[in-house]
mmCIF file of the N, C-alpha and C atoms, coordinates in Angstrom:
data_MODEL
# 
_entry.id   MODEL 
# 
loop_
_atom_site.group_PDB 
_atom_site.id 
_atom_site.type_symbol 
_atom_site.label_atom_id 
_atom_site.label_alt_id 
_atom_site.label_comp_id 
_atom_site.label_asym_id 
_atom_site.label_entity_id 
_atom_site.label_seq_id 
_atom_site.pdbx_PDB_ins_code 
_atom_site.Cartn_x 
_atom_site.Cartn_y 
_atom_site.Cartn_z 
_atom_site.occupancy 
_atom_site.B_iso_or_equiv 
_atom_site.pdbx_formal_charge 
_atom_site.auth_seq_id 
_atom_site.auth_comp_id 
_atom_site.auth_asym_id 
_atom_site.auth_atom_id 
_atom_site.pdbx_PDB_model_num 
ATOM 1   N N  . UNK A 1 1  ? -8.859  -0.096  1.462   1.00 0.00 ? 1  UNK A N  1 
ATOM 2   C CA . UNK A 1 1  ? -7.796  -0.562  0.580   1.00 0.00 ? 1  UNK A CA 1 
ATOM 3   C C  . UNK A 1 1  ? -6.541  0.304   0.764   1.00 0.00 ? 1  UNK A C  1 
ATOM 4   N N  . UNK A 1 2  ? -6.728  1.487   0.849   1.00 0.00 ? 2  UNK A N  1 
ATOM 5   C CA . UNK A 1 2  ? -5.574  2.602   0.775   1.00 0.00 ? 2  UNK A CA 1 
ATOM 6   C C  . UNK A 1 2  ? -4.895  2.162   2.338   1.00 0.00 ? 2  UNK A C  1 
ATOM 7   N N  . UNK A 1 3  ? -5.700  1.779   3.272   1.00 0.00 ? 3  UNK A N  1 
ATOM 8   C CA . UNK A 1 3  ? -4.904  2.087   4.444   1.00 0.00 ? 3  UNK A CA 1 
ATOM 9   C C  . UNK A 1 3  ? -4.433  0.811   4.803   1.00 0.00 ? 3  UNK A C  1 
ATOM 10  N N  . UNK A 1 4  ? -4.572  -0.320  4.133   1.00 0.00 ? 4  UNK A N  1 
ATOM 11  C CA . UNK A 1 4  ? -4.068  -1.413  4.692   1.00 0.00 ? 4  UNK A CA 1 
ATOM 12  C C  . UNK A 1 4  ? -3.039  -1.836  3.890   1.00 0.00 ? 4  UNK A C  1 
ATOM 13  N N  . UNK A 1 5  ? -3.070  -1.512  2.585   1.00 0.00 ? 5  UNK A N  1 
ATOM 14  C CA . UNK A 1 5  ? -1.604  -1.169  1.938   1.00 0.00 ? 5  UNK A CA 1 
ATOM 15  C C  . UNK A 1 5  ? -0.448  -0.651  2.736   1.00 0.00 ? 5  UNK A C  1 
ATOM 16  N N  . UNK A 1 6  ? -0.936  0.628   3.166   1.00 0.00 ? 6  UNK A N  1 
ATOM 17  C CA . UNK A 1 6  ? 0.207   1.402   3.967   1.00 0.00 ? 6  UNK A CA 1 
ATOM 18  C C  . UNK A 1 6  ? 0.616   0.194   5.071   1.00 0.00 ? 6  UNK A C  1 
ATOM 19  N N  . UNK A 1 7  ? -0.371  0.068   5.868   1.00 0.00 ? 7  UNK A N  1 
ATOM 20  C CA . UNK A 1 7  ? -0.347  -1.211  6.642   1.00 0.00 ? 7  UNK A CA 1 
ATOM 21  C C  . UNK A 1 7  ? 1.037   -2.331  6.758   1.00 0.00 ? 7  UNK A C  1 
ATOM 22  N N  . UNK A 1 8  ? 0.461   -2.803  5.487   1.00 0.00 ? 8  UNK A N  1 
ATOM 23  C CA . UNK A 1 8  ? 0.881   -3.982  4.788   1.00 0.00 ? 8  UNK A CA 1 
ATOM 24  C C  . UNK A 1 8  ? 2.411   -3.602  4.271   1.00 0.00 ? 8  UNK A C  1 
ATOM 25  N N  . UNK A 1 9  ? 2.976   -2.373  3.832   1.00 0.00 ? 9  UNK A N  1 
ATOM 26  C CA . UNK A 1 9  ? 3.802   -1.510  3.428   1.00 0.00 ? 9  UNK A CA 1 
ATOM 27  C C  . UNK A 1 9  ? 4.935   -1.344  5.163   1.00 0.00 ? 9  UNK A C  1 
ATOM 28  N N  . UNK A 1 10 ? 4.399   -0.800  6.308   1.00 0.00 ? 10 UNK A N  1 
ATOM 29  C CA . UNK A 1 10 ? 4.820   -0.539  7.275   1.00 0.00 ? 10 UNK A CA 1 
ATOM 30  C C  . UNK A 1 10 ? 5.247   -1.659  8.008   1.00 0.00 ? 10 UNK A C  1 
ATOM 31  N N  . UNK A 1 11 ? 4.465   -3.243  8.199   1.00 0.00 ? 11 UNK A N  1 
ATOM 32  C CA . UNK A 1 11 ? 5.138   -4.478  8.445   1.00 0.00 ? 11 UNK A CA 1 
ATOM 33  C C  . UNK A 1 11 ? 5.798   -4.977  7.727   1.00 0.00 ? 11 UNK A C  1 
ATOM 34  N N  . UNK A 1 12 ? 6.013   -4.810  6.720   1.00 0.00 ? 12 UNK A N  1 
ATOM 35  C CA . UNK A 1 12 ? 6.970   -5.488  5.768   1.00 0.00 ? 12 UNK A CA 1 
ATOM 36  C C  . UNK A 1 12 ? 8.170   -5.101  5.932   1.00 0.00 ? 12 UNK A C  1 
ATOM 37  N N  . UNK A 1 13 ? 8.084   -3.500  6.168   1.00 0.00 ? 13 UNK A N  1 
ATOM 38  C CA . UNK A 1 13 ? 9.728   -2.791  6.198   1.00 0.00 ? 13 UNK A CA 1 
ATOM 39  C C  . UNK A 1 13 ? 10.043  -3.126  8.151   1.00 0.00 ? 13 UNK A C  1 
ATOM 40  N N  . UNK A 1 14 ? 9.484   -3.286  8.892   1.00 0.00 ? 14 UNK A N  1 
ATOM 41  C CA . UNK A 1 14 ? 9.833   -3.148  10.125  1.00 0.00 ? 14 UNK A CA 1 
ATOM 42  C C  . UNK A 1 14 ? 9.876   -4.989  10.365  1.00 0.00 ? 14 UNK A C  1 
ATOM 43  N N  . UNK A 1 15 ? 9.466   -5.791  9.520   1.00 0.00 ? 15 UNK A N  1 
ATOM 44  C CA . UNK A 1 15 ? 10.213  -7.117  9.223   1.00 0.00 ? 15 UNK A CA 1 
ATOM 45  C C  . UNK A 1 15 ? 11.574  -7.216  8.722   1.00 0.00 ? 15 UNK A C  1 
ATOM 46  N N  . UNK A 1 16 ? 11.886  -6.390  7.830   1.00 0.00 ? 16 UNK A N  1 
ATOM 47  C CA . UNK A 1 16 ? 13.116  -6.259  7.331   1.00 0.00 ? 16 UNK A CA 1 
ATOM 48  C C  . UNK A 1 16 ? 13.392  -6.600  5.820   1.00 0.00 ? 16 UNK A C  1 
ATOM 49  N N  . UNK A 1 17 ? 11.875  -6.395  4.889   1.00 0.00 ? 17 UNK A N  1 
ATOM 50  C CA . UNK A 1 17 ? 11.732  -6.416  3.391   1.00 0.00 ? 17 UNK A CA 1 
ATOM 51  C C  . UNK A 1 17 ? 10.856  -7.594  3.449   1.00 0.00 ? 17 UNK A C  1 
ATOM 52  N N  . UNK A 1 18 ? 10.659  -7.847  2.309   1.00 0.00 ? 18 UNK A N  1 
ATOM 53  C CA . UNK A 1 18 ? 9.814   -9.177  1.878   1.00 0.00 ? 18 UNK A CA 1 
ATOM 54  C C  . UNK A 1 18 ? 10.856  -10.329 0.866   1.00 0.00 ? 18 UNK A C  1 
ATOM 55  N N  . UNK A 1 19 ? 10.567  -11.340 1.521   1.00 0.00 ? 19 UNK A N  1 
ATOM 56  C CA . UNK A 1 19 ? 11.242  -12.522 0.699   1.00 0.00 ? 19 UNK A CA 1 
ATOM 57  C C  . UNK A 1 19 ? 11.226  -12.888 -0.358  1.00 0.00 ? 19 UNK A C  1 
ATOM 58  N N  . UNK A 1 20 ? 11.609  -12.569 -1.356  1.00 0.00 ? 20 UNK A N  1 
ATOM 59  C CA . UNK A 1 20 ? 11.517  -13.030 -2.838  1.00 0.00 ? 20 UNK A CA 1 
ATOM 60  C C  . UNK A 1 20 ? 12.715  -14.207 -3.051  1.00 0.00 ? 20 UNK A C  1 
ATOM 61  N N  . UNK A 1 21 ? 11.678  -15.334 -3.556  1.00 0.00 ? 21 UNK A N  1 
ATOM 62  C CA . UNK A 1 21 ? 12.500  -16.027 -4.096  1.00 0.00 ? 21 UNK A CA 1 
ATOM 63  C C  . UNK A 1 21 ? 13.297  -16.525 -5.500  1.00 0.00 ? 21 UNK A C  1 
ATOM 64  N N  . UNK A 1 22 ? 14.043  -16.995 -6.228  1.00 0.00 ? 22 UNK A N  1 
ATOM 65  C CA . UNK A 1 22 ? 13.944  -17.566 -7.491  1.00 0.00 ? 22 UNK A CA 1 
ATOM 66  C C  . UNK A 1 22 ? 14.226  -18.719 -7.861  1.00 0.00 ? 22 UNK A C  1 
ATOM 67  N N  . UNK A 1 23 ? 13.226  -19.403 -8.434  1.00 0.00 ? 23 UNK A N  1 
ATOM 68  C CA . UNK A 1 23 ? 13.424  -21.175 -8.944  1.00 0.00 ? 23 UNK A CA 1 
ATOM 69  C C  . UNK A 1 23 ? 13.793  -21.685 -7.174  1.00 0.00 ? 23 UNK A C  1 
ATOM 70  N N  . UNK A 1 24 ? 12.971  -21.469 -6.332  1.00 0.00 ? 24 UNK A N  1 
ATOM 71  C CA . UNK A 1 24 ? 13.450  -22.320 -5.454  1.00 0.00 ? 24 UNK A CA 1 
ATOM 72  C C  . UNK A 1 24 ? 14.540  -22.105 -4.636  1.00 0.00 ? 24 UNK A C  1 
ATOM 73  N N  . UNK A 1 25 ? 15.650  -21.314 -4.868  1.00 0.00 ? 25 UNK A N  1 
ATOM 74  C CA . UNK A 1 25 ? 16.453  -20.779 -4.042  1.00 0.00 ? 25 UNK A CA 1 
ATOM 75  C C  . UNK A 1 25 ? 16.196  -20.267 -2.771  1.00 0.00 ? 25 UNK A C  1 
ATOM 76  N N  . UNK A 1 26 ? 17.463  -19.777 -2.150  1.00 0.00 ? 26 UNK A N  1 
ATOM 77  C CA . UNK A 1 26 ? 17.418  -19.079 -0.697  1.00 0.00 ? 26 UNK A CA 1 
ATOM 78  C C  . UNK A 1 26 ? 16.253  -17.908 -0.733  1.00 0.00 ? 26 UNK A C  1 
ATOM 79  N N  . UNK A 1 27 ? 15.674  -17.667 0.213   1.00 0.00 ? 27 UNK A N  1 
ATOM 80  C CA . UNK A 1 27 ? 14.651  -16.418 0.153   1.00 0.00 ? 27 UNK A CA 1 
ATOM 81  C C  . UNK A 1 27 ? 15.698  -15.139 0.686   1.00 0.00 ? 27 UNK A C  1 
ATOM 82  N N  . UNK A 1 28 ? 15.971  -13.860 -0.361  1.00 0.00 ? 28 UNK A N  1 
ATOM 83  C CA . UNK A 1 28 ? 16.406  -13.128 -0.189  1.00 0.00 ? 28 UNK A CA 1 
ATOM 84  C C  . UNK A 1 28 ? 15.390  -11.970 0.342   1.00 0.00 ? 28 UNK A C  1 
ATOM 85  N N  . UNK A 1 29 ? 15.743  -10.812 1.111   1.00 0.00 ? 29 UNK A N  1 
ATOM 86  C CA . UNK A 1 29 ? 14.572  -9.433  1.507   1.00 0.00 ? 29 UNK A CA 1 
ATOM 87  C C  . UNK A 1 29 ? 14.880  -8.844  1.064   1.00 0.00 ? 29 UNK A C  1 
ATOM 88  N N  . UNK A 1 30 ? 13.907  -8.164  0.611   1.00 0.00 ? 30 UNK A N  1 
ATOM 89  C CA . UNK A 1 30 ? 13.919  -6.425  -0.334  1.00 0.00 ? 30 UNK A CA 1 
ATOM 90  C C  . UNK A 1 30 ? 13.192  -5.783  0.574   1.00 0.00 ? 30 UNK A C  1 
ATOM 91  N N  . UNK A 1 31 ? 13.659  -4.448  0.431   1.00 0.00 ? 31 UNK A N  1 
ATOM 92  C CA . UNK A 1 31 ? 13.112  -3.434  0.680   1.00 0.00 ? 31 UNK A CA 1 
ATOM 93  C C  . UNK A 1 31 ? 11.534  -3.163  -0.279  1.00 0.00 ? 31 UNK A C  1 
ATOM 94  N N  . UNK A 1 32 ? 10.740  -2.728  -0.168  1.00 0.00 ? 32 UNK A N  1 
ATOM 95  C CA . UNK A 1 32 ? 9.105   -2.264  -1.222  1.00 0.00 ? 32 UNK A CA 1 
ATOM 96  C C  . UNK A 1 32 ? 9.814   -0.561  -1.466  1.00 0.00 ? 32 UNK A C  1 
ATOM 97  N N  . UNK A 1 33 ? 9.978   -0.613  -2.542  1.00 0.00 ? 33 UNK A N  1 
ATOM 98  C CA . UNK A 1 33 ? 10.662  0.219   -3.413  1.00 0.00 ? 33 UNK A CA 1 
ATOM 99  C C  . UNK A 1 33 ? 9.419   1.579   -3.621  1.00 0.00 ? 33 UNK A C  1 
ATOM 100 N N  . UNK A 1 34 ? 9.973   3.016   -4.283  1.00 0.00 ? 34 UNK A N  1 
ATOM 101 C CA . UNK A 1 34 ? 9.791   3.972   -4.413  1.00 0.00 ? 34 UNK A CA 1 
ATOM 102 C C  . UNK A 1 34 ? 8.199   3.337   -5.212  1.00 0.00 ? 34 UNK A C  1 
ATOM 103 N N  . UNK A 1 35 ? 7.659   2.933   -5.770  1.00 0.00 ? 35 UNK A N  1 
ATOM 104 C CA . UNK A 1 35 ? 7.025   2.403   -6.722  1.00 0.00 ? 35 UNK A CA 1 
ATOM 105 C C  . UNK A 1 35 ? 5.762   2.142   -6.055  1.00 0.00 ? 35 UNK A C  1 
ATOM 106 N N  . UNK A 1 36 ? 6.305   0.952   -5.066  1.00 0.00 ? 36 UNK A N  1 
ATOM 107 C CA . UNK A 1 36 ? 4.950   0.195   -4.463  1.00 0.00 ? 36 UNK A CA 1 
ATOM 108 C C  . UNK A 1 36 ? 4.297   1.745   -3.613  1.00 0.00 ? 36 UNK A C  1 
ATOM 109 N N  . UNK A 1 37 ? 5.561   2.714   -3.366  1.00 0.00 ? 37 UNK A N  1 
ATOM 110 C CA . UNK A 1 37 ? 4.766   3.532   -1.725  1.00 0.00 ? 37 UNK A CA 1 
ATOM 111 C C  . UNK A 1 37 ? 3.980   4.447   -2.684  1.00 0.00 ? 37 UNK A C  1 
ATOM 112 N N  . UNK A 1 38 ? 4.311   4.877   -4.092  1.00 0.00 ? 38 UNK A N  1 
ATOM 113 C CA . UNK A 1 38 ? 3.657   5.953   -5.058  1.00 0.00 ? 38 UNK A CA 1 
ATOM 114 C C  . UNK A 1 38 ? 2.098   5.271   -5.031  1.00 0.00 ? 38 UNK A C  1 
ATOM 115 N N  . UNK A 1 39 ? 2.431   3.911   -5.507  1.00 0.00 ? 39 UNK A N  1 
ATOM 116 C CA . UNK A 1 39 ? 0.924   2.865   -5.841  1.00 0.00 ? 39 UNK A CA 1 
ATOM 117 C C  . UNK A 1 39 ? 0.241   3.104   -4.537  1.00 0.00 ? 39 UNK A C  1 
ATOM 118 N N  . UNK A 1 40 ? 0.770   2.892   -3.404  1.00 0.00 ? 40 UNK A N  1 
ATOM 119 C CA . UNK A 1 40 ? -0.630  2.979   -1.962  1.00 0.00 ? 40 UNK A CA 1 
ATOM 120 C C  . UNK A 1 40 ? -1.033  4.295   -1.827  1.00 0.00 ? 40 UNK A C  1 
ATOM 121 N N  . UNK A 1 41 ? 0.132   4.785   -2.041  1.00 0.00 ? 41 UNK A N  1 
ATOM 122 C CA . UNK A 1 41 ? -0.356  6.463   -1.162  1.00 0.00 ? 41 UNK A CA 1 
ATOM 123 C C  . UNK A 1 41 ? -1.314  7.174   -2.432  1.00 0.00 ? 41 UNK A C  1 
ATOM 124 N N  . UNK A 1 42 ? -1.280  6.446   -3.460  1.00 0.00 ? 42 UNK A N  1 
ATOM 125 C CA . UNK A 1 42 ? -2.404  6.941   -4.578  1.00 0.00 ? 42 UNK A CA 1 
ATOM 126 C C  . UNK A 1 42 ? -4.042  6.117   -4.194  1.00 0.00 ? 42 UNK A C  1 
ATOM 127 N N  . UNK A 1 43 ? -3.788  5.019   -3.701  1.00 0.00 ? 43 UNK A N  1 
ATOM 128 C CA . UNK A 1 43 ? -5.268  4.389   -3.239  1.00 0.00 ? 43 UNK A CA 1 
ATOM 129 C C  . UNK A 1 43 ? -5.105  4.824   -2.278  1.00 0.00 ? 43 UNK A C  1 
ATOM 130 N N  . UNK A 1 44 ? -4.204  5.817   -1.204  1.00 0.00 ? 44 UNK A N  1 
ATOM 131 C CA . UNK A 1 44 ? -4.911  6.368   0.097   1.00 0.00 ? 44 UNK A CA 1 
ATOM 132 C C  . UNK A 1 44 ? -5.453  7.456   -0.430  1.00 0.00 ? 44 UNK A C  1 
ATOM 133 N N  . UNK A 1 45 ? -4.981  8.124   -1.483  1.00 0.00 ? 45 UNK A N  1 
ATOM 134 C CA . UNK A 1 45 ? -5.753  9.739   -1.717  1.00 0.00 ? 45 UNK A CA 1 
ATOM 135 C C  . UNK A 1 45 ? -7.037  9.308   -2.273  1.00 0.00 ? 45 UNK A C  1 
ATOM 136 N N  . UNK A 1 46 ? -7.348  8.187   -3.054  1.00 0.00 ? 46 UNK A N  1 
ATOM 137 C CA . UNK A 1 46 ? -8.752  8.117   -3.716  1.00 0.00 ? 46 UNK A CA 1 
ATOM 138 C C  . UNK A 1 46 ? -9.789  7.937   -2.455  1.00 0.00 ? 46 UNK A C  1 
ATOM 139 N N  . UNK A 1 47 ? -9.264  7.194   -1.606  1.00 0.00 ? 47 UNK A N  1 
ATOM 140 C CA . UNK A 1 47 ? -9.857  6.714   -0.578  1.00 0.00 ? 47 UNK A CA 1 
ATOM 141 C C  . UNK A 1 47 ? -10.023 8.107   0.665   1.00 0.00 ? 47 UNK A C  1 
ATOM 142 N N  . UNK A 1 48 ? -9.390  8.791   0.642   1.00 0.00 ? 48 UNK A N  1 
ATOM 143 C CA . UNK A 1 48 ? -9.864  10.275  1.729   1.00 0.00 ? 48 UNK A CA 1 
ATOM 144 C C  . UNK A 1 48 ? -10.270 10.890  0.806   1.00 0.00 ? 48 UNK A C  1 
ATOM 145 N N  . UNK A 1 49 ? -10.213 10.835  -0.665  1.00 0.00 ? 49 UNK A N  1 
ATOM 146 C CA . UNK A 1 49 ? -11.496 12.097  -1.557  1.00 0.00 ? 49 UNK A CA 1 
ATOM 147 C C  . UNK A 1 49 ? -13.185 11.714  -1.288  1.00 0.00 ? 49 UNK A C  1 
ATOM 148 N N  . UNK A 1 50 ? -13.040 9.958   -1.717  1.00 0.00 ? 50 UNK A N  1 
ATOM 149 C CA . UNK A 1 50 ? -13.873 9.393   -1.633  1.00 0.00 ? 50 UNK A CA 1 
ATOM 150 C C  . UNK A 1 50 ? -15.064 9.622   -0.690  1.00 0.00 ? 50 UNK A C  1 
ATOM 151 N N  . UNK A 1 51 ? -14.243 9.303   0.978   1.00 0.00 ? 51 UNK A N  1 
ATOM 152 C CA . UNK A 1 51 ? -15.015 9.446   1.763   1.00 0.00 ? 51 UNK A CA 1 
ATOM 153 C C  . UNK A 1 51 ? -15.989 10.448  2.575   1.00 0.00 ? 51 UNK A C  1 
ATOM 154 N N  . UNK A 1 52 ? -15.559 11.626  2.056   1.00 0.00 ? 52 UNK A N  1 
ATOM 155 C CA . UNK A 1 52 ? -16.711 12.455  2.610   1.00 0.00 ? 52 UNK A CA 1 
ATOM 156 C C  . UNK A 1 52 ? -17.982 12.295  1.546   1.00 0.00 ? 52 UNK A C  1 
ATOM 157 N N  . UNK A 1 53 ? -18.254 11.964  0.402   1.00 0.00 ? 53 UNK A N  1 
ATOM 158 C CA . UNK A 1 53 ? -18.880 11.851  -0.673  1.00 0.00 ? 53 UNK A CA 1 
ATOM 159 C C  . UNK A 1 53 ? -19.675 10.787  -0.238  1.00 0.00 ? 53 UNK A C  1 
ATOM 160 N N  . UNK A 1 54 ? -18.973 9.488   0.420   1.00 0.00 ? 54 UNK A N  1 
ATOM 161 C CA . UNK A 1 54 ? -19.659 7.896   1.227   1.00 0.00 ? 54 UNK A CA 1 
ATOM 162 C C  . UNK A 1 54 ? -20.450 8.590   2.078   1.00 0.00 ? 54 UNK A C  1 
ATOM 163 N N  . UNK A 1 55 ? -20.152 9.439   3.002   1.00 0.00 ? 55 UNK A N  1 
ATOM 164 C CA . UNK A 1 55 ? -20.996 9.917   4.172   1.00 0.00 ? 55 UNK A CA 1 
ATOM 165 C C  . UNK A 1 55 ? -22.265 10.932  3.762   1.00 0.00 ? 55 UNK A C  1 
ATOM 166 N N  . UNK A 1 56 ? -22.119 11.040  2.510   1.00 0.00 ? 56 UNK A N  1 
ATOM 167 C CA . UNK A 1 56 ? -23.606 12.348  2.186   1.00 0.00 ? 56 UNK A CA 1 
ATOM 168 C C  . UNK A 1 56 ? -23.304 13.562  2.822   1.00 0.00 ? 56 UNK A C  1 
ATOM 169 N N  . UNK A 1 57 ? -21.633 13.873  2.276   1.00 0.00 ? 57 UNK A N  1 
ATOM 170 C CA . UNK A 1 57 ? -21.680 15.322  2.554   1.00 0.00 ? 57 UNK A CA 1 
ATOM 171 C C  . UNK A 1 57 ? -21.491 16.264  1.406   1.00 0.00 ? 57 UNK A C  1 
ATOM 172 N N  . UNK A 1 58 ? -21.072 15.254  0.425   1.00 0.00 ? 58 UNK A N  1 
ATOM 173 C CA . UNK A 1 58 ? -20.780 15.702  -0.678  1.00 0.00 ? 58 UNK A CA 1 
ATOM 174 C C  . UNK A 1 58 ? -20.934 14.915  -2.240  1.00 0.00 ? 58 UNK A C  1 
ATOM 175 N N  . UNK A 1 59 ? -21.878 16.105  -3.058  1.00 0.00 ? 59 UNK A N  1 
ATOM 176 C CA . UNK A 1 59 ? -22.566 14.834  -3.937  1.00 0.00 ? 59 UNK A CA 1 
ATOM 177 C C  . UNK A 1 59 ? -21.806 14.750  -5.013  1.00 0.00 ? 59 UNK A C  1 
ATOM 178 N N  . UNK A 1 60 ? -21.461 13.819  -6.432  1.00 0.00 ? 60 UNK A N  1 
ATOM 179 C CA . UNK A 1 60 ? -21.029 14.033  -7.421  1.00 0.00 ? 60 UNK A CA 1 
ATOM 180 C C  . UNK A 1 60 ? -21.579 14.700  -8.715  1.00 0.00 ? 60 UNK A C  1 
ATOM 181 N N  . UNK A 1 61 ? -21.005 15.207  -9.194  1.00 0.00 ? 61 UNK A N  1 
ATOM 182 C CA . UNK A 1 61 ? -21.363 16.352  -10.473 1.00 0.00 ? 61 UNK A CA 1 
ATOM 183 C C  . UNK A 1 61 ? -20.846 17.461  -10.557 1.00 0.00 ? 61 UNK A C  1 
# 
């Protein structure tokens, strides 16, 4: 999840934003704002704590 955000985050900006429309109008591009990159790069950190714990190297408690 964490890394395909970034992913998903990195084609969007090297498209040139994402199209938002309103009521049907012209599709304008935005940039994915300070907000969305805080939201992924927080499911990338859960997701590299996570994983040594997935592999049985490290137990919880």
């Amino acid at each position: 999840m964490g890394l395909g955000g970034i992913v998903f985050g990195v084609v969007v900006t090297l498209r040139g934003g994402a199209p938002i429309t309103v009521d049907d109008g012209p599709a304008r591009y935005r940039h994915l704002g300070f907000g969305y990159w805080a939201w992924v790069l927080s499911f990338a950190c859960v997701a590299v704590a996570l994983w040594p714990r997935d592999r049985g190297r490290a137990t919880a408690g």
